[in-house]
mmCIF file of the N, C-alpha and C atoms, coordinates in Angstrom:
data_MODEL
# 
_entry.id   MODEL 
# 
loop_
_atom_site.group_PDB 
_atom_site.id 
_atom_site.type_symbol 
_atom_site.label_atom_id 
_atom_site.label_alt_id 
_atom_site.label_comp_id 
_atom_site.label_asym_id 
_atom_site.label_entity_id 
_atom_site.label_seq_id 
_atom_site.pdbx_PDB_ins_code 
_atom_site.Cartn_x 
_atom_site.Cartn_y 
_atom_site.Cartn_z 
_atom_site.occupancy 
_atom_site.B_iso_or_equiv 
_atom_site.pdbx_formal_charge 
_atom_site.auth_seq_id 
_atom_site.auth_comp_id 
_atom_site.auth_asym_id 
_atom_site.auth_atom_id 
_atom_site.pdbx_PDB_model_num 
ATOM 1   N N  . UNK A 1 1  ? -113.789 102.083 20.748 1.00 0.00 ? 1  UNK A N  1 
ATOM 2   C CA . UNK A 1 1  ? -115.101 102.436 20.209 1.00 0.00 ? 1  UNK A CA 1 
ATOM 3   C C  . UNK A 1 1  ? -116.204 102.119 21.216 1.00 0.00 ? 1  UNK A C  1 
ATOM 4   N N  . UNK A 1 2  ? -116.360 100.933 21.834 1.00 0.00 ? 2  UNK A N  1 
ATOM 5   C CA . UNK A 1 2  ? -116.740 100.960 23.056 1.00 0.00 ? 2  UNK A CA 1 
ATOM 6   C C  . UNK A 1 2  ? -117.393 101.362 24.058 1.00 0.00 ? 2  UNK A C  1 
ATOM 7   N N  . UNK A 1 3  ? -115.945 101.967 24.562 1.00 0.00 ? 3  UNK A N  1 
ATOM 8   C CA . UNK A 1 3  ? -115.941 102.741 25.566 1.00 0.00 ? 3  UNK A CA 1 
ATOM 9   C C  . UNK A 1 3  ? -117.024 104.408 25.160 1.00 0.00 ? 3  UNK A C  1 
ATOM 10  N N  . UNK A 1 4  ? -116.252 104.301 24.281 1.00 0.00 ? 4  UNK A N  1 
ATOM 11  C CA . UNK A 1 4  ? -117.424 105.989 23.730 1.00 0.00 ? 4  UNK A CA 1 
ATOM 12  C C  . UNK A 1 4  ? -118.455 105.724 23.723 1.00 0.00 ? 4  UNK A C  1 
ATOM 13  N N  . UNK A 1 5  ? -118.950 104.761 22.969 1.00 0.00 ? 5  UNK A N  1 
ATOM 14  C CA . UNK A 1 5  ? -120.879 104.543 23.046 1.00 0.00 ? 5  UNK A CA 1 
ATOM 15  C C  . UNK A 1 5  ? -121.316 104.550 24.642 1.00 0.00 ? 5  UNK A C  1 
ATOM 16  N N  . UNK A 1 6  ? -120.314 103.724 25.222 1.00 0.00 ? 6  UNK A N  1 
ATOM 17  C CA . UNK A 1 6  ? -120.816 103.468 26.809 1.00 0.00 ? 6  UNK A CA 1 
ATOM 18  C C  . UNK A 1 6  ? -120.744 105.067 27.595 1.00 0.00 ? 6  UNK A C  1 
ATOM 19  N N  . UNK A 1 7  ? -119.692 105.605 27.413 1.00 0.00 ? 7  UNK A N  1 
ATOM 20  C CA . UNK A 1 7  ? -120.052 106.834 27.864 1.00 0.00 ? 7  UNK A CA 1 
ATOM 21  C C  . UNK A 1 7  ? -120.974 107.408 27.336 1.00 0.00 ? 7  UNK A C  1 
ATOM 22  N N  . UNK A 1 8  ? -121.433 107.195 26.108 1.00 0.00 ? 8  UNK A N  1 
ATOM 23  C CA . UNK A 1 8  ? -122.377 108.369 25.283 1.00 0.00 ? 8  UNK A CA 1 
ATOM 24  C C  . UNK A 1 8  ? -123.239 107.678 26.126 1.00 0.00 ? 8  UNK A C  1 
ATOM 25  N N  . UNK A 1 9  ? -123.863 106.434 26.176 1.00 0.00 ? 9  UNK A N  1 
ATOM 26  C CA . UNK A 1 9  ? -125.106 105.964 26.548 1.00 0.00 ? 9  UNK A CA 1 
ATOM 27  C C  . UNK A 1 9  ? -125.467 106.830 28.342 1.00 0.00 ? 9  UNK A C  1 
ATOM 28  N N  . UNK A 1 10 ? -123.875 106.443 29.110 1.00 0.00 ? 10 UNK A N  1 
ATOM 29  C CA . UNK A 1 10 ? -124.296 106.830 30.449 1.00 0.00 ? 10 UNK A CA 1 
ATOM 30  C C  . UNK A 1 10 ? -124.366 108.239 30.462 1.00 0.00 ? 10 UNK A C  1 
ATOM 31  N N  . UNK A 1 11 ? -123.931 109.352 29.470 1.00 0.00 ? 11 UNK A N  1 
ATOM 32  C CA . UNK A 1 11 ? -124.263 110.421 29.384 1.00 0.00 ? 11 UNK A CA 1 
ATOM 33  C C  . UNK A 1 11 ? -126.030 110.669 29.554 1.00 0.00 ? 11 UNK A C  1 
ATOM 34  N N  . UNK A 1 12 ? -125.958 109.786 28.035 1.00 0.00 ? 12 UNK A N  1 
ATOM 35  C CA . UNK A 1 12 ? -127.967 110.424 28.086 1.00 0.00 ? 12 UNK A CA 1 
ATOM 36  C C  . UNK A 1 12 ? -128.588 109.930 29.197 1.00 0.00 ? 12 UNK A C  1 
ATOM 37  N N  . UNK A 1 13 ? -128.254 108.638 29.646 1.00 0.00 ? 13 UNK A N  1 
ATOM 38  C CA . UNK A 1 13 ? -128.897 108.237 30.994 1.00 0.00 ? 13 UNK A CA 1 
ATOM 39  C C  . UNK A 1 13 ? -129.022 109.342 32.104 1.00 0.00 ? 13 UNK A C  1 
ATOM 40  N N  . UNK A 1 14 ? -127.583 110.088 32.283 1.00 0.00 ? 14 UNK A N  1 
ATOM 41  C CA . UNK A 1 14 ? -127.490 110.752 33.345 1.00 0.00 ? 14 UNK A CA 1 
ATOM 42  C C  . UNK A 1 14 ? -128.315 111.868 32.968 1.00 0.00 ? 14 UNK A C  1 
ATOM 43  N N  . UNK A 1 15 ? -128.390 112.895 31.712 1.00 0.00 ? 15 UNK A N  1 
ATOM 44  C CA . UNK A 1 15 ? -129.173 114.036 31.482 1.00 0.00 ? 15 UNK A CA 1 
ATOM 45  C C  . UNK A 1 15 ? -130.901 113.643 31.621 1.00 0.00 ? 15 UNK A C  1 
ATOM 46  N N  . UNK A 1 16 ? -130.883 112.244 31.630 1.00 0.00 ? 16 UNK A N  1 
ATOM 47  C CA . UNK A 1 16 ? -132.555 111.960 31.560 1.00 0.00 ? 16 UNK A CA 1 
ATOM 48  C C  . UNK A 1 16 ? -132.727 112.004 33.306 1.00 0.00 ? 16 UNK A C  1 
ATOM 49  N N  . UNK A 1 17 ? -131.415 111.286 34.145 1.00 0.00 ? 17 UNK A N  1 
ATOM 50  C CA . UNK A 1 17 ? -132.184 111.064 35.237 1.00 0.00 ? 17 UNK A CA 1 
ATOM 51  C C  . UNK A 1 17 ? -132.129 112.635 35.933 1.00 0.00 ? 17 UNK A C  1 
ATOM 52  N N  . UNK A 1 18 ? -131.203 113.542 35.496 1.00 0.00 ? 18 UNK A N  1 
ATOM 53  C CA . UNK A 1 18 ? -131.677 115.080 36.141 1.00 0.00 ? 18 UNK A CA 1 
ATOM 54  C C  . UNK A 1 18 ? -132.692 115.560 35.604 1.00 0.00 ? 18 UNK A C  1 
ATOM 55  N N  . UNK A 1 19 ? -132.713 115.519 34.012 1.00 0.00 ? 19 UNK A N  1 
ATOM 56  C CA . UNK A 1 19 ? -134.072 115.880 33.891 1.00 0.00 ? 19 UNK A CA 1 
ATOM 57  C C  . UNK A 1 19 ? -135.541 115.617 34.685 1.00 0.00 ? 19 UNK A C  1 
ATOM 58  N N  . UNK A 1 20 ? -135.518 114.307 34.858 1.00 0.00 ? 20 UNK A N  1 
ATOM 59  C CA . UNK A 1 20 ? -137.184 113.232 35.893 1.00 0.00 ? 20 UNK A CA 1 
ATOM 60  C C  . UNK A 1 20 ? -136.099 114.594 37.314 1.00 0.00 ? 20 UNK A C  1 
ATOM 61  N N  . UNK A 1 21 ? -135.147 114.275 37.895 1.00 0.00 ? 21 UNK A N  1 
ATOM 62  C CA . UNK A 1 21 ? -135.160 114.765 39.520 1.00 0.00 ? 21 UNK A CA 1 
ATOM 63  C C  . UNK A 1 21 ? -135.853 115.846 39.332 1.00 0.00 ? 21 UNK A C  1 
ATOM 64  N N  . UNK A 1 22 ? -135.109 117.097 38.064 1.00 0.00 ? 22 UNK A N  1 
ATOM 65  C CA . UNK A 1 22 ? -135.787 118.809 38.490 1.00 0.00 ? 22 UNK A CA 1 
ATOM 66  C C  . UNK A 1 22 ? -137.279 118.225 38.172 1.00 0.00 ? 22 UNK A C  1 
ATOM 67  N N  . UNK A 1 23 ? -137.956 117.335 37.434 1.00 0.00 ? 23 UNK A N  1 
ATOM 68  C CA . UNK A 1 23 ? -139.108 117.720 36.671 1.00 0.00 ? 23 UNK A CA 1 
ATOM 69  C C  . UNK A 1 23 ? -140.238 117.113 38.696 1.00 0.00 ? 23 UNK A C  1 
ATOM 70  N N  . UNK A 1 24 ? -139.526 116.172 38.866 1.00 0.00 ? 24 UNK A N  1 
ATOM 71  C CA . UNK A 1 24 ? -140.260 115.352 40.427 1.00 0.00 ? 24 UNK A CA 1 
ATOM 72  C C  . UNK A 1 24 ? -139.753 116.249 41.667 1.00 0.00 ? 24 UNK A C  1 
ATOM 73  N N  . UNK A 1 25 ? -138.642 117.511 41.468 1.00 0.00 ? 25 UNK A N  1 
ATOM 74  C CA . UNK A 1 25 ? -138.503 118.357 42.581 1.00 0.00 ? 25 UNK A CA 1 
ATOM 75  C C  . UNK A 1 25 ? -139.879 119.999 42.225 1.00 0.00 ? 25 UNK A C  1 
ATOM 76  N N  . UNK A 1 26 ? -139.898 120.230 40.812 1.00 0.00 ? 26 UNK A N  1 
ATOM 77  C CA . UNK A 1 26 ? -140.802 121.147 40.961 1.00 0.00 ? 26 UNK A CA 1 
ATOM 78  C C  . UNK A 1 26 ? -142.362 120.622 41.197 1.00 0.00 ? 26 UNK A C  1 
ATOM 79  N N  . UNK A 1 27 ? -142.374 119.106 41.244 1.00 0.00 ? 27 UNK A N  1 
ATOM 80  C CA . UNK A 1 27 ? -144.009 118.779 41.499 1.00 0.00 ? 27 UNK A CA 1 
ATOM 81  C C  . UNK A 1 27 ? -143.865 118.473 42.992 1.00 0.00 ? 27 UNK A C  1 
ATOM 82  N N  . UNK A 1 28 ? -143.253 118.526 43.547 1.00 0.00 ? 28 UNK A N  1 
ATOM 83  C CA . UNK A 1 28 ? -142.742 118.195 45.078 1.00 0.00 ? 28 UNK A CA 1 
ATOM 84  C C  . UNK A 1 28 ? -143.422 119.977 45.793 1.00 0.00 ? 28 UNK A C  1 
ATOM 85  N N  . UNK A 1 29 ? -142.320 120.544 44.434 1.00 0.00 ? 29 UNK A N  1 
ATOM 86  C CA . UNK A 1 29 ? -142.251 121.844 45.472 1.00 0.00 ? 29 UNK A CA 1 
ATOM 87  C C  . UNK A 1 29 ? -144.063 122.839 45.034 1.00 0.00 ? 29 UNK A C  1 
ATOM 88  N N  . UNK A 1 30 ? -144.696 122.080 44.170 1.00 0.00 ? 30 UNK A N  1 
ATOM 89  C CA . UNK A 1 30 ? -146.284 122.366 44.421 1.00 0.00 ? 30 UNK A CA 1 
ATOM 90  C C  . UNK A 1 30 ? -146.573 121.747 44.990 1.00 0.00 ? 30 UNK A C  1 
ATOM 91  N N  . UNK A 1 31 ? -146.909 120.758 45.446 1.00 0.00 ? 31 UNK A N  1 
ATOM 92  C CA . UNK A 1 31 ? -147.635 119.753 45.936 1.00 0.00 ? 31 UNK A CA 1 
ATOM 93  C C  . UNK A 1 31 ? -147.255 120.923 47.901 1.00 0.00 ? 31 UNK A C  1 
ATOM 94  N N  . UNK A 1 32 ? -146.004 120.754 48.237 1.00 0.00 ? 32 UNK A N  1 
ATOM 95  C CA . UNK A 1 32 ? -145.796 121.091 49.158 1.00 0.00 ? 32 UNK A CA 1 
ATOM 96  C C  . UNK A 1 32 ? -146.366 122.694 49.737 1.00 0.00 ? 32 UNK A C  1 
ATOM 97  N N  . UNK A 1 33 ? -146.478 123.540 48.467 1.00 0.00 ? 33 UNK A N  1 
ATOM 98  C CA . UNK A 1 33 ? -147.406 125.119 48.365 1.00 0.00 ? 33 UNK A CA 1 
ATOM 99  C C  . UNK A 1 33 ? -148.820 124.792 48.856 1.00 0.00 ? 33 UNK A C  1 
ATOM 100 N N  . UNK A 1 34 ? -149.177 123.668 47.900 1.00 0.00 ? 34 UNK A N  1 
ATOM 101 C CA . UNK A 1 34 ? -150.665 123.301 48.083 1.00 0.00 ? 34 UNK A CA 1 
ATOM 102 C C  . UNK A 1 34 ? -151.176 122.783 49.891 1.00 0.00 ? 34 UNK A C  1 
ATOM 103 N N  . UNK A 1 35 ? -150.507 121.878 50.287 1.00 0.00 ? 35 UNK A N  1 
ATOM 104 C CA . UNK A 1 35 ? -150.428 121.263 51.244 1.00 0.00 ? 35 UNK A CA 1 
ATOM 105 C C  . UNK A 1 35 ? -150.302 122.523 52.562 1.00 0.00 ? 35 UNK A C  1 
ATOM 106 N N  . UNK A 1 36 ? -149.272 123.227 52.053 1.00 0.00 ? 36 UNK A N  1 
ATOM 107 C CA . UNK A 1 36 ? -149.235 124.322 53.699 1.00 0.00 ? 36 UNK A CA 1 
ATOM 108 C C  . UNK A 1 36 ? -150.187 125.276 53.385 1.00 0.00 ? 36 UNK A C  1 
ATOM 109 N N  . UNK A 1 37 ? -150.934 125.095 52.213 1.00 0.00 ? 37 UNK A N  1 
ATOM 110 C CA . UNK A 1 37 ? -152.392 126.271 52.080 1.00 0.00 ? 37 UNK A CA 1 
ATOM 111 C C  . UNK A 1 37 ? -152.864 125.855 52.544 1.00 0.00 ? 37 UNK A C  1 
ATOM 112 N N  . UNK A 1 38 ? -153.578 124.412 52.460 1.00 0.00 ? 38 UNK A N  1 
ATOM 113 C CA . UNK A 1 38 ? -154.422 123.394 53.645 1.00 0.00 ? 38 UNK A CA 1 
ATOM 114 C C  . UNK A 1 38 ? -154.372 123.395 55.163 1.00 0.00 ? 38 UNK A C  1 
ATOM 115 N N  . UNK A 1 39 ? -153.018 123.831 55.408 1.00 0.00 ? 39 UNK A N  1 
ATOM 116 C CA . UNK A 1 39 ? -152.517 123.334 56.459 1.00 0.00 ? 39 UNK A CA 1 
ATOM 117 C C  . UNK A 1 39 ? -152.607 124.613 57.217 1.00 0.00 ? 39 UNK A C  1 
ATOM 118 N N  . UNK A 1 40 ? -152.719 125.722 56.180 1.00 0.00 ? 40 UNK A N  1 
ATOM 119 C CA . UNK A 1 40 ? -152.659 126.880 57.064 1.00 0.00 ? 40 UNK A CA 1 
ATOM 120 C C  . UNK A 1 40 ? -154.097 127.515 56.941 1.00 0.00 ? 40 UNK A C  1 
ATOM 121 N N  . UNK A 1 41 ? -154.816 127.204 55.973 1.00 0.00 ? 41 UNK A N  1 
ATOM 122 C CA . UNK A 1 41 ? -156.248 127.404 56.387 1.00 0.00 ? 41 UNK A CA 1 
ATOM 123 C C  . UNK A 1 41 ? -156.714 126.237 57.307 1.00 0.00 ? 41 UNK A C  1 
ATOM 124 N N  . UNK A 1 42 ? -156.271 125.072 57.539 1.00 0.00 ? 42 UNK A N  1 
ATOM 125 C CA . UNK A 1 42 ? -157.121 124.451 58.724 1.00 0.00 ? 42 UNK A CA 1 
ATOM 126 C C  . UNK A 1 42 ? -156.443 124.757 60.038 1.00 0.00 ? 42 UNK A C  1 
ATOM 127 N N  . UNK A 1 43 ? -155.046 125.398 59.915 1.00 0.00 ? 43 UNK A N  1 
ATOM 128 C CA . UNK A 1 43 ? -155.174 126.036 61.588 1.00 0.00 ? 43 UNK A CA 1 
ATOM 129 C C  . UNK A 1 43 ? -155.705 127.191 62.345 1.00 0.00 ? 43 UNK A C  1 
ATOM 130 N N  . UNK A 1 44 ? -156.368 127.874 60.617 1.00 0.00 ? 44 UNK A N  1 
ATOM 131 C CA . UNK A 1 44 ? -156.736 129.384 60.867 1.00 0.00 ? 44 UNK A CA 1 
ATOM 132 C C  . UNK A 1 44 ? -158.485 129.274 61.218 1.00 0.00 ? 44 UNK A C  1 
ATOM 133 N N  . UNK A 1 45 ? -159.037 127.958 61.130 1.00 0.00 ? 45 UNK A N  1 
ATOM 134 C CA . UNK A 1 45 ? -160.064 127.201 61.221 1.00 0.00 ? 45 UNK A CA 1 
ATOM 135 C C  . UNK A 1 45 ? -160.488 126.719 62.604 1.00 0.00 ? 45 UNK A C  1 
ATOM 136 N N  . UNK A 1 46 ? -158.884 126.295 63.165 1.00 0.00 ? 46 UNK A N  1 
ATOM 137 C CA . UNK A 1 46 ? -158.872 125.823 64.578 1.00 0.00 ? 46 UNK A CA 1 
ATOM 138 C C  . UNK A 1 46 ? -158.457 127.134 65.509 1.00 0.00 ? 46 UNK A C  1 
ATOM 139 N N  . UNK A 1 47 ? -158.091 127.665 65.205 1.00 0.00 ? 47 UNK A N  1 
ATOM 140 C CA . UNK A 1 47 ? -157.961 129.173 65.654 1.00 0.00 ? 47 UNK A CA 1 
ATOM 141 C C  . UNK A 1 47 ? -159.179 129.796 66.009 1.00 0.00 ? 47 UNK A C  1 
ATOM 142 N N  . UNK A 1 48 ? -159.759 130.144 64.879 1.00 0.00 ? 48 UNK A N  1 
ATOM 143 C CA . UNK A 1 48 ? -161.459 130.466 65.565 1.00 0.00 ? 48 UNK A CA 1 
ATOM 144 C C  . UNK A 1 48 ? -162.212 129.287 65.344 1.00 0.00 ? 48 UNK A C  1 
ATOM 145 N N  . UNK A 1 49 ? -162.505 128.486 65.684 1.00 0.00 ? 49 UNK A N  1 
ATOM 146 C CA . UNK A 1 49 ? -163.227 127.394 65.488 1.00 0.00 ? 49 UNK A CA 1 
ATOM 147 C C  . UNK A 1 49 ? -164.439 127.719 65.817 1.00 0.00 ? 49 UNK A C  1 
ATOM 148 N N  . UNK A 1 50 ? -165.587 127.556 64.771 1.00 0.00 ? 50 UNK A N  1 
ATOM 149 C CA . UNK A 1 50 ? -166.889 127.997 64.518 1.00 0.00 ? 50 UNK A CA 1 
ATOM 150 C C  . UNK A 1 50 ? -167.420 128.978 63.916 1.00 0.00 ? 50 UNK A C  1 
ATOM 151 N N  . UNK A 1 51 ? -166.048 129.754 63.582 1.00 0.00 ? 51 UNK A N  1 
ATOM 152 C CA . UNK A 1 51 ? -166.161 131.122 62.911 1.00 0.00 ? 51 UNK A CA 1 
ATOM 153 C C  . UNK A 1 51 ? -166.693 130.842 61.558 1.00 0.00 ? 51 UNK A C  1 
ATOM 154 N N  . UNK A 1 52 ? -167.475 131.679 61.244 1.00 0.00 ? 52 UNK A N  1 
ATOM 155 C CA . UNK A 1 52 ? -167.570 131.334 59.612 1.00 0.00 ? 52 UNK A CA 1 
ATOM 156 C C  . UNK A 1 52 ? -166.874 131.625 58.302 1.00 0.00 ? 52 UNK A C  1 
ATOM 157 N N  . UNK A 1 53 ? -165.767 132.589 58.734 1.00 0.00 ? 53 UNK A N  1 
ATOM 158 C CA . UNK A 1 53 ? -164.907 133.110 58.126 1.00 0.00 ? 53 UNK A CA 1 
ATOM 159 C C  . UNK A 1 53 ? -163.346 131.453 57.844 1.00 0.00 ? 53 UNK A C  1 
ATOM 160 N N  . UNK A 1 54 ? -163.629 131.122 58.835 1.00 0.00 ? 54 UNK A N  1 
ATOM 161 C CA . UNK A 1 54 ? -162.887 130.043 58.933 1.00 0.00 ? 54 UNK A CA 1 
ATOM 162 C C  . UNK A 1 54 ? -162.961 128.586 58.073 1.00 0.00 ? 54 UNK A C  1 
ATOM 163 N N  . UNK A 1 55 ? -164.361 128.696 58.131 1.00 0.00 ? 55 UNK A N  1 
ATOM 164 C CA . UNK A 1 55 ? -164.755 127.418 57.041 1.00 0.00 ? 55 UNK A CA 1 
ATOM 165 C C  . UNK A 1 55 ? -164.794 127.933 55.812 1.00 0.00 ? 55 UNK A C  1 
ATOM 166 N N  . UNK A 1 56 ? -165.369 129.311 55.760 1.00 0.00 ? 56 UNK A N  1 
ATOM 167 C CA . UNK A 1 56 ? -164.908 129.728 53.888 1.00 0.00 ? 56 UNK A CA 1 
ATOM 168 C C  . UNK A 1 56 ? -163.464 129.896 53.575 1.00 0.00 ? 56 UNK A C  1 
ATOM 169 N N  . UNK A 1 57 ? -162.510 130.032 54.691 1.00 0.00 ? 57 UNK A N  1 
ATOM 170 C CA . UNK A 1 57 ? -161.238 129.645 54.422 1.00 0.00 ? 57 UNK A CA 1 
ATOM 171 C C  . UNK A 1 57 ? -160.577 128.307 53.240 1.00 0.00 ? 57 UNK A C  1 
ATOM 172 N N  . UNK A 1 58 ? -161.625 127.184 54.568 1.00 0.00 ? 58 UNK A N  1 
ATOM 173 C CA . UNK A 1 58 ? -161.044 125.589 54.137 1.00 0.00 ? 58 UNK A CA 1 
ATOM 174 C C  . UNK A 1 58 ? -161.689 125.627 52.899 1.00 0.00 ? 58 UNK A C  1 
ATOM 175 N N  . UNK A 1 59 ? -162.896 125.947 52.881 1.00 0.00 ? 59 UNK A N  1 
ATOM 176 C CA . UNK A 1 59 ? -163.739 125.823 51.363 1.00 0.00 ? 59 UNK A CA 1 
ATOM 177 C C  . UNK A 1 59 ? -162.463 126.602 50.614 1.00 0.00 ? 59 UNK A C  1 
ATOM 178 N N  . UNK A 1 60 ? -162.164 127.437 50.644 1.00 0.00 ? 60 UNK A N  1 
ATOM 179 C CA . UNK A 1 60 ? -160.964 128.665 49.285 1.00 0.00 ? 60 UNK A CA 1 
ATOM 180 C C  . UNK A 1 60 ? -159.838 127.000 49.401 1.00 0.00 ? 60 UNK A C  1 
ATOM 181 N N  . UNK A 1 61 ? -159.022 126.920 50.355 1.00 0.00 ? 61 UNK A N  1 
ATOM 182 C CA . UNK A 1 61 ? -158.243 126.288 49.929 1.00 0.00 ? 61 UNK A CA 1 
ATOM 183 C C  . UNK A 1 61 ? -158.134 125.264 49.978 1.00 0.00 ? 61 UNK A C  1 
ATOM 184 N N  . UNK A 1 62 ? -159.644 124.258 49.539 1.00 0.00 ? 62 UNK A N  1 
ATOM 185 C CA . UNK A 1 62 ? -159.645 123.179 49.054 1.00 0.00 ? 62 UNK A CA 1 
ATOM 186 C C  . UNK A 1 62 ? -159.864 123.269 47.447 1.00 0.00 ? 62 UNK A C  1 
ATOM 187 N N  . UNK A 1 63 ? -161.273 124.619 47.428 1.00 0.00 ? 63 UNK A N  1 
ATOM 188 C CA . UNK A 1 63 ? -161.054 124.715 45.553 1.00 0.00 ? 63 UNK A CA 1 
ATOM 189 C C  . UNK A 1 63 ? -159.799 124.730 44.765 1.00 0.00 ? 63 UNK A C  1 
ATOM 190 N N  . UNK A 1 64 ? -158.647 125.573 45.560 1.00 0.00 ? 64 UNK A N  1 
ATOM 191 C CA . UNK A 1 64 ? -157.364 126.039 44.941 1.00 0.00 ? 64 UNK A CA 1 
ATOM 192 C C  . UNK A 1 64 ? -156.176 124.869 44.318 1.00 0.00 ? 64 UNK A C  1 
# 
């Protein structure tokens, strides 16, 4: 009898801890969208640097 609860228990343990991984891999995988928008409007910034098209860039993808 035991043994079953202990598996039942490490069951739900295990479905909770995939649940938190997918739920901390899809905030990973925004966070990381967000970040190369930054990253790619501030090289498109350093690219023309002084352009004004360039800073309304960083301005778009800092509101976003």
């Amino acid at each position: 009898m035991r043994t079953t609860a202990g598996t039942w228990i490490h069951r739900r343990k295990l479905a909770a801890m995939r649940r938190d991984t997918v739920r901390r891999a899809r905030l990973s995988r925004e966070c990381q969208q967000v970040v190369q928008r930054v990253v790619q409007a501030a090289w498109a910034a350093h690219c023309r640097a002084g352009s004004p098209v360039a800073t309304v860039a960083v301005l778009r993808a800092r509101q976003a």
